[in-house]
C-alpha positions in Angstrom: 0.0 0.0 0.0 1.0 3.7 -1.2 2.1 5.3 2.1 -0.3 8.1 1.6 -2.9 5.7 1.6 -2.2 4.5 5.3 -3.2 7.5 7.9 -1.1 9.6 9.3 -1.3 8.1 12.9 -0.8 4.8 11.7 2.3 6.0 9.7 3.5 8.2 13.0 3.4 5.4 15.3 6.4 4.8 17.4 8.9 1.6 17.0 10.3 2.3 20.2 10.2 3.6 23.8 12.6 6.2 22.5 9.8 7.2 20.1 7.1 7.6 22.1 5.8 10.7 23.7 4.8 11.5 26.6 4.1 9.0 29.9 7.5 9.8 31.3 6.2 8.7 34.8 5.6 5.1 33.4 8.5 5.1 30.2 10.8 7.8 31.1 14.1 7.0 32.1 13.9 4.7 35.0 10.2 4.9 35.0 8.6 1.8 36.1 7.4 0.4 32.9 10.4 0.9 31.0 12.3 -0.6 34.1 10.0 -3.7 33.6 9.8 -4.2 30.1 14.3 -3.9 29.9 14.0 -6.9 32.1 11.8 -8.8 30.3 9.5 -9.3 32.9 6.0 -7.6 32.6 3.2 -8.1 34.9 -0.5 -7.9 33.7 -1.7 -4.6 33.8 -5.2 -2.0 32.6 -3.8 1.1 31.2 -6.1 3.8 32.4 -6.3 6.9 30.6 -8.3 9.3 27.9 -8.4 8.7 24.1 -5.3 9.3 22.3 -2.7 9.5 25.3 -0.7 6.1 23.7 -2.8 3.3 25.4 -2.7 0.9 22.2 0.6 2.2 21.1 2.3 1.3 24.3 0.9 -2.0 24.5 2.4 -3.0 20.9 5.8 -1.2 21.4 5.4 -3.5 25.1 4.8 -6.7 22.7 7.7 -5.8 20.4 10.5 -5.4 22.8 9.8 -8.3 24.4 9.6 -10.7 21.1 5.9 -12.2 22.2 3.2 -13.6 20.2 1.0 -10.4 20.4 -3.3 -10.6 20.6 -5.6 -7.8 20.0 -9.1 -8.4 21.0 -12.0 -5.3 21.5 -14.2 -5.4 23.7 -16.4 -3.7 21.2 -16.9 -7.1 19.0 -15.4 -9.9 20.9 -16.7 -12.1 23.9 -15.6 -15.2 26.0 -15.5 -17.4 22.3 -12.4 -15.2 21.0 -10.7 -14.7 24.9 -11.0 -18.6 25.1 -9.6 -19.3 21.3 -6.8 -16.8 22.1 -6.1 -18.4 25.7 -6.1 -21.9 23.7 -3.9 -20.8 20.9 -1.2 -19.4 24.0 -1.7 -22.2 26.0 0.1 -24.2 23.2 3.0 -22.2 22.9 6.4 -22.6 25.4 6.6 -18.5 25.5 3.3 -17.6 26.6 1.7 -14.1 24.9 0.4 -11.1 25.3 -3.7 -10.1 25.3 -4.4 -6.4 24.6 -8.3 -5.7 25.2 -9.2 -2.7 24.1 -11.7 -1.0 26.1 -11.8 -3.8 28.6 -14.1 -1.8 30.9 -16.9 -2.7 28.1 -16.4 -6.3 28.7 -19.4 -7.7 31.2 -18.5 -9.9 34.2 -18.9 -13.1 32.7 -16.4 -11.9 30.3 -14.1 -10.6 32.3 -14.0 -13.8 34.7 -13.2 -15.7 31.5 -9.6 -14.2 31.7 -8.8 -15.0 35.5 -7.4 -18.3 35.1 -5.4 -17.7 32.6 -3.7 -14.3 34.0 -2.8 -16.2 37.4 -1.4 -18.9 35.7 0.6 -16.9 33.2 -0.6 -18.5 30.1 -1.5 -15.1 28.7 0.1 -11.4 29.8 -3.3 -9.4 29.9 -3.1 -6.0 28.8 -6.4 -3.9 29.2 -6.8 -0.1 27.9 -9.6 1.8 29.3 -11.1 5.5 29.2 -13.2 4.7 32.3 -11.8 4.5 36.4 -11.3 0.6 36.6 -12.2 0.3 40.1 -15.9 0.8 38.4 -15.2 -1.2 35.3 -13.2 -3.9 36.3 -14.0 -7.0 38.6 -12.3 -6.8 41.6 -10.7 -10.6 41.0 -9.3 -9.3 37.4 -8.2 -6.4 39.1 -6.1 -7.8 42.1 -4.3 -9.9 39.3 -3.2 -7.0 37.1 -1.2 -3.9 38.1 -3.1 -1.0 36.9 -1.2 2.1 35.0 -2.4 5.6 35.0 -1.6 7.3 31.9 -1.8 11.0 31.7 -3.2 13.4 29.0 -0.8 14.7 26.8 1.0 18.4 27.5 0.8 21.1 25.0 4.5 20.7 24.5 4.0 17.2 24.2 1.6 17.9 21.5 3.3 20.3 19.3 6.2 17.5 19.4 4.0 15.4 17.8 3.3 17.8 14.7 6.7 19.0 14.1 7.8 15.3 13.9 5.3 14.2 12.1 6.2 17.2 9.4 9.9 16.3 10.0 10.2 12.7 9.6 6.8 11.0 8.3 7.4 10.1 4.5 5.0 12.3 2.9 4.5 15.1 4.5 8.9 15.7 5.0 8.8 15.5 0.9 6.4 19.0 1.2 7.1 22.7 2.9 5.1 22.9 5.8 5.6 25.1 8.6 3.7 25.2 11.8 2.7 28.8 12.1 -0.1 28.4 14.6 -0.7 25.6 16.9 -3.8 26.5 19.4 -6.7 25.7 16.6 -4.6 21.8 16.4 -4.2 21.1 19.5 -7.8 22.7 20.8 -9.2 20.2 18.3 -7.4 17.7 19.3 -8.9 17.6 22.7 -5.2 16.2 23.8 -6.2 13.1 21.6 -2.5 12.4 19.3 -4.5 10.4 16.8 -6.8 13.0 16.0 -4.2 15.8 16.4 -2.4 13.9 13.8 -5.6 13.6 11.8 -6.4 16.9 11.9 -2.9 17.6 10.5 -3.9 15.4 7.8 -7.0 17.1 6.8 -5.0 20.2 6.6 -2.3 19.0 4.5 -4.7 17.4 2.2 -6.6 20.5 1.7 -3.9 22.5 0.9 -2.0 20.5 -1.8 0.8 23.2 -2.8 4.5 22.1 -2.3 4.3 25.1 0.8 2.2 25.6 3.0 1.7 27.7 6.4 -0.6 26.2 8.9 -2.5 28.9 10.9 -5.2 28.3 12.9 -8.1 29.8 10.4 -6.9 27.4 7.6 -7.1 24.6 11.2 -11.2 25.8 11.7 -11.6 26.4 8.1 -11.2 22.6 7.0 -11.9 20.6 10.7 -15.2 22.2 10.8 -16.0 21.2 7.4 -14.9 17.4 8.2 -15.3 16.5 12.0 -18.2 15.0 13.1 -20.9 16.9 14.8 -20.5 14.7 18.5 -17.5 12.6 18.9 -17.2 10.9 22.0 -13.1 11.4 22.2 -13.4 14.7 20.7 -13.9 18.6 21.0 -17.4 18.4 20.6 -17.7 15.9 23.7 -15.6 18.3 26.1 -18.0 21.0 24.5 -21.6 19.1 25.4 -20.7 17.6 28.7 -19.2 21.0 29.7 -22.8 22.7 29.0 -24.1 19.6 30.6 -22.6 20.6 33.5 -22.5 23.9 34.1 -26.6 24.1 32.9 -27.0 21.9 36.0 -24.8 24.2 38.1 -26.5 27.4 37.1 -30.2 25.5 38.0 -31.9 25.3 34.4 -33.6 21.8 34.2 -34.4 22.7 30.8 -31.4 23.1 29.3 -29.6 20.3 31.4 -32.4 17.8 29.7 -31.2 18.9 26.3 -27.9 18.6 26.7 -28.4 15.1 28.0 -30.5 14.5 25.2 -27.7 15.2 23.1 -25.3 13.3 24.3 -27.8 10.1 24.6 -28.7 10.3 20.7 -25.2 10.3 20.3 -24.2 7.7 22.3 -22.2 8.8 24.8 -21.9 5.9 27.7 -24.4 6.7 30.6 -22.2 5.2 32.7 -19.9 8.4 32.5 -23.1 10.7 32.2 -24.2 9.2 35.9 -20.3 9.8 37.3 -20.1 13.2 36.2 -23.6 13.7 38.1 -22.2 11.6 41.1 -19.6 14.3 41.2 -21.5 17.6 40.4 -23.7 16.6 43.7 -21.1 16.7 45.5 -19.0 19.6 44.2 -21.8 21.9 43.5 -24.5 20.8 45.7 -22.7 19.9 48.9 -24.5 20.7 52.2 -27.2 22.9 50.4 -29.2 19.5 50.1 -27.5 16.5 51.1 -29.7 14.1 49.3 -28.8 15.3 46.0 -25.5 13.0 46.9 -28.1 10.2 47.6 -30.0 10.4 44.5 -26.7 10.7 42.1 -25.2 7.7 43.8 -28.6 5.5 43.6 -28.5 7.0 40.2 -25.4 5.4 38.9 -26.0 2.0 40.8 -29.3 2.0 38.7 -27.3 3.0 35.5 -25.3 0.0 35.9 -28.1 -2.6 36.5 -30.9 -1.2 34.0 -28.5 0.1 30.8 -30.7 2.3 28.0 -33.1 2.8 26.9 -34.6 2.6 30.7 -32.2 4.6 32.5 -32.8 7.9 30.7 -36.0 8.5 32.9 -33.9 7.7 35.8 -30.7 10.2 34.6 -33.5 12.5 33.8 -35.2 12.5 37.3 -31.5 12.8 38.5 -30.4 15.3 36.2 -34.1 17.6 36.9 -33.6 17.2 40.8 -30.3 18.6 41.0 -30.3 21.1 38.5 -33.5 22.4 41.1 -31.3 21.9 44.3 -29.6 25.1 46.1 -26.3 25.2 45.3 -23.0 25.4 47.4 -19.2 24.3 46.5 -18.8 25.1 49.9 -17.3 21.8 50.4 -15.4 21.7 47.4 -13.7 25.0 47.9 -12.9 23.9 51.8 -11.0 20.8 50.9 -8.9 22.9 48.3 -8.1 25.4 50.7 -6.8 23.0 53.3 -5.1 20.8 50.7 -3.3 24.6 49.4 -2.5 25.5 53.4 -0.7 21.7 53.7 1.5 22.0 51.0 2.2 25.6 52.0 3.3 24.5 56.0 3.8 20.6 55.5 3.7 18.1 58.0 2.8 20.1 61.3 2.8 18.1 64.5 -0.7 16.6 65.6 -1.7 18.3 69.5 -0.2 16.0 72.2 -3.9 15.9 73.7 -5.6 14.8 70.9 -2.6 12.2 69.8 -3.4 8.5 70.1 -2.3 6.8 73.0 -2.5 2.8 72.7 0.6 2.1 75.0 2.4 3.3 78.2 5.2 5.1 76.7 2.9 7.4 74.5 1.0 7.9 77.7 4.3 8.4 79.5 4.9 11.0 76.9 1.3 13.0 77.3 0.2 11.5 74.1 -3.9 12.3 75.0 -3.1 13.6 78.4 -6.0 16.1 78.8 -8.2 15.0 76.2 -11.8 16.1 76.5 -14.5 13.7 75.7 -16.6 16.2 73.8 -20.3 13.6 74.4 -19.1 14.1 78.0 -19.6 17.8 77.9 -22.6 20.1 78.0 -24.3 19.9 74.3 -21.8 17.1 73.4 -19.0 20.1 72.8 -16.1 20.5 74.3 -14.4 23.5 72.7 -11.1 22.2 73.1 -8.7 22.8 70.5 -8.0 20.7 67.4 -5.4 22.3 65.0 -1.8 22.8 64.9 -0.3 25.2 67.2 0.2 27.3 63.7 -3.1 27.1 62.4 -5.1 28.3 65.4 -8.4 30.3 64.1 -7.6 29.1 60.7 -10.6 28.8 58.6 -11.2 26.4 55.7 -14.7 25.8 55.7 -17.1 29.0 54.5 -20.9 28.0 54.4 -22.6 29.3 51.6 -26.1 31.1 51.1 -28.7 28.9 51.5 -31.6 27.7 54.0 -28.9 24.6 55.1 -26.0 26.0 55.1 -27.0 28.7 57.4 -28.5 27.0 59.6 -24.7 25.2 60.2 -22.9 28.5 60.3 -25.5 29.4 62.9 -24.8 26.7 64.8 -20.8 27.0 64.3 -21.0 30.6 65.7 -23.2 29.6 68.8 -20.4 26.7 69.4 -17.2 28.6 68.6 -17.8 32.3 69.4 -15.7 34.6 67.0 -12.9 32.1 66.8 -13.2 31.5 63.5 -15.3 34.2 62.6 -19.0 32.9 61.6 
């Protein structure tokens, strides 16, 4: 085949660690991975990160350097007939092999259980690549048999290394004058993804044939818009939808939140990750303005799981309604963020001698809980006694916000604590 008939991210991908980009924490010098696969020695693993981040690619350059019989399955089209066939075929050989499952976390239980036996005995090296948080995903017997690897999304630098050497060194596009002029269009469609970045690059090329060419980001719009699908679930358009999703919840219009969800269940975007997201926005912008909205999101995604569509878009649509009518409060959210900020600022500051744990005579010996006050022993089950670092007396991370609820425990905080920490 012509090599302008073979994509451009087929034609870009790496043939060795050297080659690839990005994942330095997992491939980098000394990095784990790499560590593991110079020795020959790889344990079972579930890559766990977005679209595009090197998932697949990793997973073959982890077959080549280790000389293995290599497997691809997807989740997509194959079930326990082809894991059992490919289990068979390995079984048979004295070197053992390697399984990649693509988007394992769309494999069922049964399916998943199909592989165990033949993970623990070594008979196949399982490889999974997921876009979804395995501890959701992935039975827990697969996963205490596989080491799971967190791949992270792509920098911009990362990115733009990508184009310039796919314009220096891939076969077709090095025989042509192209200079990267503007990058933000690229990479902003990309949505971090390499495979469409490089697609993207591809389009552009294509519709601009001249020997030279300068890439700026209107020629970028100008010929993705015209090409792109309208939703893709790994792609601009997905950030776009679940980010008006989102924040149409946040800012209380049930209306608008049951057309965005509409749109991305005609599109068919996985409800799974339309019930986490809601799981999350409960939390984050819901908080202690109605605590249930935390029960409702969390029934909602255990029902998610058991129904599946077309069923559980009444039940993501109650879900979706009731908390885009809920008061609002990141309260919580902004409280945890402050405190996380104030420990990296001060670092590991000594826990109060009185409130210290205590479970042997030397730690009493040493006042380790001398003076501790029982707080249910005390008038109103409060004590008042004090809590934080010697250096963080007063400190204040927690700032209720306006709503029925939420005043109602800044009322009570002031009553308890006076003007200590200023309710």
């Amino acid at each position: 085949m012509q090599p302008q008939n073979i994509p451009l991210a087929q034609r870009m991908r790496p043939h060795n660690l050297d080659q690839y980009v990005g994942q330095k924490h997992l491939v980098g010098e000394n990095a784990v991975l790499r560590n593991a696969i110079q020795s020959g020695k790889i344990p079972s693993m579930i890559l766990w990160g977005p679209p595009g981040v090197g998932k697949t690619t990793l997973a073959s350059l982890i077959s080549e350097n280790l000389n293995l019989p290599f497997y691809t399955l997807s989740a997509v089209s194959s079930g326990v007939k082809e894991v059992r066939a490919v289990i068979d075929t390995a079984d048979k050989s004295d070197s053992g092999a390697i399984l990649f499952i693509d988007e394992i976390h769309r494999f069922s239980k049964s399916q998943q259980d199909s592989l165990l036996g033949a993970v623990e005995k070594g008979i196949v090296t399982l490889i999974g690549a997921t876009t979804e948080n395995p501890s959701f995903e992935v039975i827990s017997a697969l996963l205490s048999r596989t080491q799971v690897y967190i791949l992270k999304n792509l920098t911009e630098d990362e990115l733009i290394n990508i184009l310039q050497n796919a314009l220096l060194h891939d076969e077709v596009l090095s025989k042509r004058k192209i200079t990267l002029n503007e990058t933000a269009a690229l990479i902003r469609v990309s949505g971090g993804d390499a495979r469409k970045l490089l697609n993207a690059l591809e389009l552009v090329s294509d519709a601009f044939p001249d020997q030279e060419l300068s890439i700026t980001d209107e020629k970028v719009l100008e010929v993705v818009q015209r090409n792109l699908s309208r939703y893709d679930k790994g792609g601009e358009m997905h950030y776009d939808i679940i980010s008006a999703f989102i924040k149409s919840i946040r800012g209380s219009d049930p209306n608008a939140a049951l057309y965005w969800l509409a749109r991305m269940i005609e599109s068919g975007e996985d409800l799974k990750f339309i019930a986490r997201r809601l799981l999350i926005l409960s939390s984050e912008d819901i908080g202690n303005a109605n605590p249930t909205a935390l029960v409702i999101a969390n029934n909602t995604f255990q029902a998610v799981h058991t129904i599946g569509y077309p069923e559980s878009r009444i039940i993501l649509a109650q879900c979706v309604t009731y908390l885009a009518a809920s008061p609002k409060s990141n309260a919580a959210y902004l409280g945890i963020d402050a405190a996380l900020a104030m420990v990296r600022q001060t670092g590991d500051l000594p826990v109060p001698l009185h409130i210290r744990n205590a479970p042997t005579k030397l730690m009493k010996d040493l006042n380790y809980g001398k003076n501790y006050a029982y707080d249910h022993s005390n008038p109103a089950n409060f004590s008042g006694q004090e809590f934080m670092p010697d250096q963080l007396i007063g400190r204040r991370f927690f700032e209720p916000g306006v709503n029925a609820r939420e005043q109602e425990m800044r009322d009570r905080l002031k009553k308890l604590w006076g003007d200590k920490y200023g309710y």
